[in-house]
C-alpha positions as CSV (number, residue, x, y, z in Angstrom):
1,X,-27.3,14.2,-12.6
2,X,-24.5,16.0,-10.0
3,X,-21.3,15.1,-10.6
4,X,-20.4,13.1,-8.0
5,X,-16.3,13.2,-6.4
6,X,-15.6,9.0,-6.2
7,X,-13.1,7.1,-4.7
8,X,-11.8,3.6,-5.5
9,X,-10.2,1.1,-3.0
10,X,-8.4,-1.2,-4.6
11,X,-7.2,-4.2,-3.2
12,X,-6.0,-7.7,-4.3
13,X,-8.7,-9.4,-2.5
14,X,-11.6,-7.0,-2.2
15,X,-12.2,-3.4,-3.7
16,X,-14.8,-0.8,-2.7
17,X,-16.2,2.3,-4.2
18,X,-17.0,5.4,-2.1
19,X,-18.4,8.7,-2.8
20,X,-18.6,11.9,-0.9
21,X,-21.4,14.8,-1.4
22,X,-22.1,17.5,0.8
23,X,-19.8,16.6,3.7
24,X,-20.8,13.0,3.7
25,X,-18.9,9.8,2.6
26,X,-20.7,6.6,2.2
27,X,-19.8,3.6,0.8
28,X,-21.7,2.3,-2.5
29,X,-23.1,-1.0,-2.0
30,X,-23.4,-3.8,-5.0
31,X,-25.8,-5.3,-6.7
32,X,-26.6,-7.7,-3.6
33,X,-25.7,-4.7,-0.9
34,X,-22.1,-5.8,0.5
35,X,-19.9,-3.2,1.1
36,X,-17.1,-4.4,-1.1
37,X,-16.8,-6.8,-3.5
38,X,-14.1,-9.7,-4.1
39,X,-10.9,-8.7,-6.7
40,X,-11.6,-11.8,-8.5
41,X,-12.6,-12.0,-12.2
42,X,-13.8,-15.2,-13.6
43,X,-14.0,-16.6,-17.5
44,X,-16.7,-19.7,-18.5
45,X,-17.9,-20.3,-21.3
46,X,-21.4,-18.3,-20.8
47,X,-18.7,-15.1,-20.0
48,X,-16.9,-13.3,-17.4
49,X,-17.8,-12.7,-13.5
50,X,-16.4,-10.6,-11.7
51,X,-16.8,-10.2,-7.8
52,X,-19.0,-13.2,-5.5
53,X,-19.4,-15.2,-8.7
54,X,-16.2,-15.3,-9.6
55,X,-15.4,-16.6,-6.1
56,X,-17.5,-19.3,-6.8
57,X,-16.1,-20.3,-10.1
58,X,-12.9,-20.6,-8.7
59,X,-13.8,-23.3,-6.8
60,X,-15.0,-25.2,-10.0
61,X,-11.8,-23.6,-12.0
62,X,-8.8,-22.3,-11.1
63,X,-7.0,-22.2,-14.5
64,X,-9.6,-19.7,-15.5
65,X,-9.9,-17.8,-12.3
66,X,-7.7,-14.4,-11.6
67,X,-7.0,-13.1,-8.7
68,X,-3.7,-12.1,-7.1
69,X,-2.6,-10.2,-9.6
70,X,-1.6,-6.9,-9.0
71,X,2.0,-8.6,-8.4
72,X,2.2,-8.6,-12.0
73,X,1.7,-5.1,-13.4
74,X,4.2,-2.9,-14.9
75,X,6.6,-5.8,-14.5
76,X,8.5,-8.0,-17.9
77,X,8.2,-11.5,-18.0
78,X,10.9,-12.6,-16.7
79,X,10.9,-10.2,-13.2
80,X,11.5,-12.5,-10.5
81,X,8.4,-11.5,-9.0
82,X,6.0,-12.7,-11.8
83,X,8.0,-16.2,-11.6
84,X,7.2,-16.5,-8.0
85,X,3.5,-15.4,-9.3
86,X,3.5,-18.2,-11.9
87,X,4.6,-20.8,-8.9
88,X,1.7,-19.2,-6.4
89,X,-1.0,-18.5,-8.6
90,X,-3.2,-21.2,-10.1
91,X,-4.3,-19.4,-13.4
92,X,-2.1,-19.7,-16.7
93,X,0.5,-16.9,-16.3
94,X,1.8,-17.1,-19.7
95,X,4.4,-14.5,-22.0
96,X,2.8,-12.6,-23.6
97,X,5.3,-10.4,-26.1
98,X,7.9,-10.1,-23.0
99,X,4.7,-9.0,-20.7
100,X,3.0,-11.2,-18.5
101,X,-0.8,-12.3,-19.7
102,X,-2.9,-14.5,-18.3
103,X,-4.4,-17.5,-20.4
104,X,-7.3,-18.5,-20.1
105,X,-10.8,-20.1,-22.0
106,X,-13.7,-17.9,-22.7
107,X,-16.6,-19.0,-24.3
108,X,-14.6,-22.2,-25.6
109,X,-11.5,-20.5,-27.0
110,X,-8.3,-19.7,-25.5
111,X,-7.5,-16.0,-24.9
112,X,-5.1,-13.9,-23.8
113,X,-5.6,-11.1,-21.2
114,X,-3.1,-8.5,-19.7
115,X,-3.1,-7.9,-16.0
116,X,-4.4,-3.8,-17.0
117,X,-7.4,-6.3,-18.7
118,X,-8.1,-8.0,-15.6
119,X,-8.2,-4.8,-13.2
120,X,-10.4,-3.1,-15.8
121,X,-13.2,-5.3,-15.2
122,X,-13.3,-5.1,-11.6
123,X,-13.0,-1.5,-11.7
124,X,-15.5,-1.3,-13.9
125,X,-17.8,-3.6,-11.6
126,X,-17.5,-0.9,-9.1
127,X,-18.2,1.9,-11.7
128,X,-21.5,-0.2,-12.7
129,X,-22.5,-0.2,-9.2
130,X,-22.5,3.4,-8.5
131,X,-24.0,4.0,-12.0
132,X,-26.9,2.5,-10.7
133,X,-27.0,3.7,-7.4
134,X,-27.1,7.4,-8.7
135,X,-29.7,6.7,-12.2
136,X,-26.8,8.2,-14.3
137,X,-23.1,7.9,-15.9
138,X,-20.1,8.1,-13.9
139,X,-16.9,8.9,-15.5
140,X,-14.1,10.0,-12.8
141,X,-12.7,8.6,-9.9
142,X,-9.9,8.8,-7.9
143,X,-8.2,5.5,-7.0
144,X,-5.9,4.1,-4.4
145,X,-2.8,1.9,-4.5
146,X,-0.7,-0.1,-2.4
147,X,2.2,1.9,-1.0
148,X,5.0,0.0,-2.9
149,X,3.7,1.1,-6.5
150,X,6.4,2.1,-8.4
151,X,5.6,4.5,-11.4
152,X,5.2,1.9,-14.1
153,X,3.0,0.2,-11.9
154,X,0.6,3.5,-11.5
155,X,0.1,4.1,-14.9
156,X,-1.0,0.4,-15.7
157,X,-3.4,1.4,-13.4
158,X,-4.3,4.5,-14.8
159,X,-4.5,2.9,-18.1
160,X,-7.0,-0.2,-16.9
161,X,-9.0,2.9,-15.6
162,X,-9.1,4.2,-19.0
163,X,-9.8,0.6,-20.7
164,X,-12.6,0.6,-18.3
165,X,-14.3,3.7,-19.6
166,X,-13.7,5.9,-17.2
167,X,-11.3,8.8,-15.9
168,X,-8.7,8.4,-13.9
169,X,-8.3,11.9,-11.6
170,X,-5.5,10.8,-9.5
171,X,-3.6,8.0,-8.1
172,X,-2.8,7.9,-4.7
173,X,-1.0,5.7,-1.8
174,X,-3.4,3.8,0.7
175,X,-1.3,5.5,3.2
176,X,-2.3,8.8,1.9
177,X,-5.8,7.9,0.9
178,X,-6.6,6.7,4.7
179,X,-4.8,9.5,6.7
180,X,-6.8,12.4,4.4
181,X,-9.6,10.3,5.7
182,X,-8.4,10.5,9.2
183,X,-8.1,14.1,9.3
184,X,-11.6,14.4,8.0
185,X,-12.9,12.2,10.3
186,X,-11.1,13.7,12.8
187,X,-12.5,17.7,11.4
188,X,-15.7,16.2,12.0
189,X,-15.2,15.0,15.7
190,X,-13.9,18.0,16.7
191,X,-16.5,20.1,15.4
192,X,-19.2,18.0,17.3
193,X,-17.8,19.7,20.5
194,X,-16.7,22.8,19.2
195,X,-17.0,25.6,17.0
196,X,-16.8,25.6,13.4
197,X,-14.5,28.9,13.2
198,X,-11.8,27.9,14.6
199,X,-9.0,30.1,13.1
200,X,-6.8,30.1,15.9
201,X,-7.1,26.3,15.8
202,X,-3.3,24.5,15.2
203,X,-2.4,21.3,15.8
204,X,0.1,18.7,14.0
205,X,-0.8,15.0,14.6
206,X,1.2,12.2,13.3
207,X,-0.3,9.2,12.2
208,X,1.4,6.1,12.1
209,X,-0.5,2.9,9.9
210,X,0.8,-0.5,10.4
211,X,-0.5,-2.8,7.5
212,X,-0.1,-6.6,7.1
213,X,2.3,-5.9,4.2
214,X,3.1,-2.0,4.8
215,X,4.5,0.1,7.3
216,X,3.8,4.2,6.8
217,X,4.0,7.4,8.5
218,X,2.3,10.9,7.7
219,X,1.6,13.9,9.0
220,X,-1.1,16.2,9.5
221,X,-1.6,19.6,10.1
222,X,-4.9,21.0,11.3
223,X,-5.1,24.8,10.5
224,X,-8.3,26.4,11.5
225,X,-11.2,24.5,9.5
226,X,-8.6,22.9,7.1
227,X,-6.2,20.3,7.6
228,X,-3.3,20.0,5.5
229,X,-1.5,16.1,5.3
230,X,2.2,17.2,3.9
231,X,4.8,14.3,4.9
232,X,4.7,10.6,3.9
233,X,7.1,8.2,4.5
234,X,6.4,3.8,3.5
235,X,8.2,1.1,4.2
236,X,7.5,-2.4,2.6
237,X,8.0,-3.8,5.7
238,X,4.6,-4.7,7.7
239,X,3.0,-7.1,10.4
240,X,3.3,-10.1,7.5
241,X,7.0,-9.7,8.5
242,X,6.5,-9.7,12.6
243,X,4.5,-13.3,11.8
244,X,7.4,-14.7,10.0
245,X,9.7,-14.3,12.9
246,X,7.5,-15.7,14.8
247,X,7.2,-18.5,12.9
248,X,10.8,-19.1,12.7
249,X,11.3,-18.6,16.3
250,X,8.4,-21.4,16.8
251,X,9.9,-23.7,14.3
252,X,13.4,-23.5,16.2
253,X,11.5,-23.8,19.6
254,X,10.0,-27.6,18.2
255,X,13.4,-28.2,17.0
256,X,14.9,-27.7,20.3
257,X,12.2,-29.8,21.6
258,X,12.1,-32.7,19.6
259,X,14.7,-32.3,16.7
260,X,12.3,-32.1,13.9
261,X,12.8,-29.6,11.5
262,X,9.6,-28.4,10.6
263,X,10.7,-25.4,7.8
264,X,10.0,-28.2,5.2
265,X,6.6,-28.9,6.3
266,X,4.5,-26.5,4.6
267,X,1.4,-27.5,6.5
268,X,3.3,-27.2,10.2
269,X,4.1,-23.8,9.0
270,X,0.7,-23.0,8.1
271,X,-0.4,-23.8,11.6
272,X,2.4,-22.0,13.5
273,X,1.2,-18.8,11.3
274,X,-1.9,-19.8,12.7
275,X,-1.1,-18.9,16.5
276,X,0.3,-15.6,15.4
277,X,-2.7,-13.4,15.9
278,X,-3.7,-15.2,19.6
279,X,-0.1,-14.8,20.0
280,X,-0.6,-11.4,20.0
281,X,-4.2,-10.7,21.8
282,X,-2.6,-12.8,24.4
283,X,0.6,-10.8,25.0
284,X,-1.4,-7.7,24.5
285,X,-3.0,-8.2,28.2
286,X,-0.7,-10.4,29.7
287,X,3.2,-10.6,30.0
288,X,3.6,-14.6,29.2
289,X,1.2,-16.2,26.6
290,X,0.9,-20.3,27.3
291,X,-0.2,-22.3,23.9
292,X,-0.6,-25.7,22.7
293,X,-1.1,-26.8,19.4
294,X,-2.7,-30.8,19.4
295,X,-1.1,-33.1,16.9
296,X,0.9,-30.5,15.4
297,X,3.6,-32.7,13.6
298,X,3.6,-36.4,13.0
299,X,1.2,-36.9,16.0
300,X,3.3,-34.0,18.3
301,X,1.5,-31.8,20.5
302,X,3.5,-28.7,20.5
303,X,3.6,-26.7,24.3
304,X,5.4,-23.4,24.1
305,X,5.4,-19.9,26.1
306,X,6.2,-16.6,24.7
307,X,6.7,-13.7,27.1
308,X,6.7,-10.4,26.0
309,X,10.3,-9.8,26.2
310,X,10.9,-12.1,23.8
311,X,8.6,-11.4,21.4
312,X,10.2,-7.6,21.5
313,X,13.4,-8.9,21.3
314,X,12.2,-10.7,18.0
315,X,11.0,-7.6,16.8
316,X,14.4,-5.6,17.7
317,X,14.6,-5.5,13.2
318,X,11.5,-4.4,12.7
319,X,10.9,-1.3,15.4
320,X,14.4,-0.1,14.6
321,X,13.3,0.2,10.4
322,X,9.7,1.3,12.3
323,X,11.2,4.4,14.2
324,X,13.5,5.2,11.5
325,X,11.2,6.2,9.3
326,X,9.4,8.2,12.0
327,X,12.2,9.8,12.4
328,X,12.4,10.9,8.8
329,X,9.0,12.2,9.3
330,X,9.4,14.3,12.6
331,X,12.8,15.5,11.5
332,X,11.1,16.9,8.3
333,X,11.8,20.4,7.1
334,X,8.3,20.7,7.8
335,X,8.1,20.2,11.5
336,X,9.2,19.0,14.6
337,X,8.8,16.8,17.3
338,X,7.7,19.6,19.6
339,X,5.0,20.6,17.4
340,X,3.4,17.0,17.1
341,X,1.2,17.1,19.6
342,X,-0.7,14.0,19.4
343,X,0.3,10.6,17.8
344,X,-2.1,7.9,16.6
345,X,-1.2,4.4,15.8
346,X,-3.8,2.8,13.2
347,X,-4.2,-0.9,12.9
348,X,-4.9,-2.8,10.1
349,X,-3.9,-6.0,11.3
350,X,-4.2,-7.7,14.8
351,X,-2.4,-4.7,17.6
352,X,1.3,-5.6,18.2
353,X,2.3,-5.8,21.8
354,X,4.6,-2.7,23.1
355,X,4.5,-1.0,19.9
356,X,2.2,1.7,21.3
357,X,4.6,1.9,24.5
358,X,8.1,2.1,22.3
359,X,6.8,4.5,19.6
360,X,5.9,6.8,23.3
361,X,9.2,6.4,24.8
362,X,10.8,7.3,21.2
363,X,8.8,10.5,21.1
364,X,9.9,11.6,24.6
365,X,6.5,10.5,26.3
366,X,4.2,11.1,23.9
367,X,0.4,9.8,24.4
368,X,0.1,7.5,21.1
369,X,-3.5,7.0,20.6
370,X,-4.6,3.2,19.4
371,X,-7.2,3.2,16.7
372,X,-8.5,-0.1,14.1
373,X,-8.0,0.8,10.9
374,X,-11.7,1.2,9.2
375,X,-12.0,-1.4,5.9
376,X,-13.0,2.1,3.9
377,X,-10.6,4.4,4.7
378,X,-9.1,4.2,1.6
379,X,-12.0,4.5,-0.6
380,X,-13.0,7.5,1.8
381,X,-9.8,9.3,1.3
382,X,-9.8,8.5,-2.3
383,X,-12.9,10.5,-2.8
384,X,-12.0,13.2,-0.4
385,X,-9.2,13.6,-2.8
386,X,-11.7,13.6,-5.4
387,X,-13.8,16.5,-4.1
388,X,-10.0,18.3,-3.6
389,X,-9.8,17.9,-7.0
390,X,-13.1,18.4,-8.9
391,X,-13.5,21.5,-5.9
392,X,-17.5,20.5,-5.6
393,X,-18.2,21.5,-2.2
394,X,-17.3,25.1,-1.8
395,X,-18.9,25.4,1.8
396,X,-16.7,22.2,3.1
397,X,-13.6,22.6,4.6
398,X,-10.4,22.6,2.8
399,X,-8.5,19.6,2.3
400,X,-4.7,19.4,0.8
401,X,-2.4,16.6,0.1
402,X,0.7,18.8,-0.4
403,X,3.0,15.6,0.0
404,X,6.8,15.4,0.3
405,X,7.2,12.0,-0.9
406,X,10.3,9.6,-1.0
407,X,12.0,9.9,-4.7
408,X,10.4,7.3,-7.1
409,X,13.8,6.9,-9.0
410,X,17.6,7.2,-7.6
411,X,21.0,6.6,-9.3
412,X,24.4,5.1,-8.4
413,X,27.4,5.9,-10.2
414,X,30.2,3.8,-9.9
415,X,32.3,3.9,-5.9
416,X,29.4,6.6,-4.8
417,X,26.4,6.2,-3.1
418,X,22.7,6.0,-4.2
419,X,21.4,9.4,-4.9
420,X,17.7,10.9,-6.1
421,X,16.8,11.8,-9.3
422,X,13.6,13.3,-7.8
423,X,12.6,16.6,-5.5
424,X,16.8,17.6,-5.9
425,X,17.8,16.0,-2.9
426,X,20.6,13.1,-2.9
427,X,21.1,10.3,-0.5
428,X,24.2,10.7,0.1
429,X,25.8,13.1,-2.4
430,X,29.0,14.5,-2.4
431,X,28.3,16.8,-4.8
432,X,24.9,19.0,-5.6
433,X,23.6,17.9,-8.8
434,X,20.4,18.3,-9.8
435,X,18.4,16.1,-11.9
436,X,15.5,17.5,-13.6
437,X,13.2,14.1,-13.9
438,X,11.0,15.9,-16.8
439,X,14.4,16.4,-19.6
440,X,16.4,13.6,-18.4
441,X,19.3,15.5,-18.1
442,X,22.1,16.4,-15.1
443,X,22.4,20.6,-14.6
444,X,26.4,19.5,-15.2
445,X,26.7,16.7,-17.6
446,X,29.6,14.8,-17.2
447,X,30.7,12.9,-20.2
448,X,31.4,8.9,-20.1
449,X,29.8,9.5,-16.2
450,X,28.7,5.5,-15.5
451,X,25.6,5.7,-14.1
452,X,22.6,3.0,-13.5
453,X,19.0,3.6,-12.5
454,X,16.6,2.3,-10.3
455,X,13.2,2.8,-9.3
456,X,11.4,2.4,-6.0
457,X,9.7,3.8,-2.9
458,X,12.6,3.4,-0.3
459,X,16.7,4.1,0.3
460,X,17.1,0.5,0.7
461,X,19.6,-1.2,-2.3
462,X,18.2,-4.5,-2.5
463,X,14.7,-3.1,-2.8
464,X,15.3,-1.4,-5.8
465,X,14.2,-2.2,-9.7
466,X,16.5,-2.0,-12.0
467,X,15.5,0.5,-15.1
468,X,18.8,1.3,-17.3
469,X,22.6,1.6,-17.3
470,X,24.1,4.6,-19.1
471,X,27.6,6.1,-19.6
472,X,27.1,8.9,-21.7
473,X,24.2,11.1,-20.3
474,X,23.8,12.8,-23.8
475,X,22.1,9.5,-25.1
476,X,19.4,9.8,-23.2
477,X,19.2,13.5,-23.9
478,X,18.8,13.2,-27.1
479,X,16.7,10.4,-27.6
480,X,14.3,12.9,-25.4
481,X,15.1,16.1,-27.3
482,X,15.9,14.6,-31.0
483,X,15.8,18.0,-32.5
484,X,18.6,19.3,-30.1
């Protein structure tokens, strides 16, 4: 059988599989021909579904029903964000030698499973499904993950793709995965109208995704027949964030009205999260949007108006973090805003009014280009950077991720600023030191130097993950070179 270049989408509530061959990407149906299948992994007592029957189950179970938990990898027990899991989720998140596990019965007796457990099942649901849809094994794949993956978090993925029996390629950002698939997509447009030899073809387009939980900006650069994407920049920040100032602005609206608190009220809540999305579609075409929400508190119907003005104003936080990191981006060693020559906003969540129309009047005028994000452009991209990888389509144009990420890991030493361990440049630093990432070790050591770690995808300090604290740079040196 030809090897085949695959991509894997996945998400904590569905996960696809794509593949590309000869130019073409297509998505690999299951067993009942959706396009997708749900991240949920069920345990009875006649064994273990994964996917639509697992969904069902749930219903009948919840303690032996997981979902929800790719919160939990490469975290301890005791991380604050697997207690909130424990609190949200309704399966058994128990400790599991100072690792979180989830308990639960399978065929009558209690088991344990790690989270990498869990995730190898449903990847290799999706493995089992193209298996079959090509009569033959299929051992390599490339799979996406969500932008705020740290490094730990990575390799328990690589390592549920290895319990699942197959080879993990490469690991790469949704961000990345679904603008690689935009600049194919795009190659393929373009060629539909013009020439294939296009040498003297160059353009730079920035593309700007706004997810419900992540925010991220890349370039790309189209060079001929090839396109090249080579800046990233994420921000854990997304439209989830928009909705809760919404919210809070609603619930201080109803408290102006009628003195009722209703933060307390998880149900109220629920509804005013409700009205976010016709919130938006309404503002979208007109400048005031009129609601009413019937019986929405102890027998209260709840009139309110939003104009567009206002909801800007609530969004003041979030488009100043938003055209920051496009800054970072067009500001890039790499390029310029001159040479960006068209900008493209991609949705994956309900459009947000004036976004379109600030990111313009930020890039000097700008046409930004409004697109809906497609549900498979992250398993397209993923096997796009398959084919990259496995080179199996010598006649197809060339594709190249050369990113220039954010540094995974930074350091603080004590009355100085936060500073990168990766790529050698420092946030901050008042003096150059480099910090090779492969030999722990400073290019000029300083002795009793107090110095913590942290690992994360952004500048922010409260974002970051605590990894170690160390005053004597040689420990760690030597514990990595022992012979030395």
């Amino acid at each position: 059988m030809k090897e085949q270049s695959i991509g894997i989408d996945l998400g904590s509530y569905y996960s696809r599989i794509s593949y590309f061959s000869d130019g073409v990407i297509e998505i690999i149906p299951n067993e009942d021909g959706e396009e997708f299948i749900r991240s949920c992994v069920a345990f009875t007592d006649d064994g273990i579904d994964v996917g639509k029957m697992a969904v069902h189950k749930d219903a009948e179970d919840l303690n032996n029903t997981a979902f929800g938990i790719f919160k939990l990898l490469g975290r301890s027990f005791n991380d604050p964000m697997v207690q909130s899991a424990r609190r949200e989720l309704p399966c058994n998140i128990v400790n599991g030698g100072g690792k979180p596990c989830i308990r639960v019965k399978l065929r009558k007796q209690q088991k344990l499973f790690s989270p990498e457990e869990i995730i190898s099942m449903i990847i290799r649901k999706l493995m089992d499904s193209a298996e079959k849809y090509f009569g033959g094994s299929v051992d390599n794949a490339v799979i996406t993950v969500p932008q705020y993956f740290n490094d730990l978090q990575k390799s328990a993925i690589r390592y549920a793709g290895e319990l699942a029996g197959i080879h993990v390629l490469d690991i790469i950002e949704g961000a990345t995965a679904s603008s690689l698939a935009y600049g194919y997509m795009s190659h393929l447009e373009s060629n539909a109208t013009a020439p294939l030899e296009r040498g003297n073809y160059h353009v730079t387009i920035l593309v700007l995704e706004l997810n419900y939980y992540t925010f991220s900006t890349s370039l790309i650069h189209f060079k001929g027949i090839e396109f090249e994407l080579s800046y990233l920049q994420g921000h854990s920040l997304g439209c989830e964030d928009i909705d809760i100032l919404i919210v809070k602005y609603l619930a201080s609206v109803f408290k102006k009205q009628h003195s009722i608190d209703v933060t307390v009220n998880s149900s109220s809540l629920r509804r005013l999260k409700s009205m976010c999305n016709q919130l938006k579609v309404k503002l979208e075409a007109n400048s005031v949007a009129w609601c009413k929400i019937e019986s929405f508190h102890e027998g209260i119907d709840f009139y309110f108006s939003l104009s567009r003005d206002q909801y800007l104003k609530l969004l003041e936080g979030f488009s100043s973090k938003m055209l920051e990191t496009i800054n970072l981006v067009v500001n890039s060693e790499s390029t310029s805003n001159q040479e960006v020559k068209e900008v493209v906003v991609i949705w994956g969540t309900t459009p947000i009014p004036g976004i379109t129309g600030l990111i313009s009047d930020h890039l000097q005028g700008k046409k930004v280009i409004s697109k809906n994000s497609q549900p498979f452009a992250f398993s397209y991209g993923a096997a796009l950077q398959a084919n990259t990888i496995q080179r199996l389509g010598d006649n197809l144009p060339g594709i190249s991720a050369n990113m220039q990420v954010p540094s995974q890991s930074i350091w603080e030493n004590h009355g100085r600023p936060m500073q990168s361990l990766h790529n050698s440049y420092l946030w901050g630093a008042e003096e150059s030191h480099h910090f090779d990432s492969e030999h722990v070790r400073l290019s000029q050591p300083e002795p009793d130097f107090p110095m913590s770690t942290y690992d994360s995808n952004t500048q922010r300090y409260e974002e970051q993950r605590f990894l170690w604290n160390v005053h004597d740079l040689s420990v760690i040196e030597k514990e990595r070179n022992p012979d030395s």
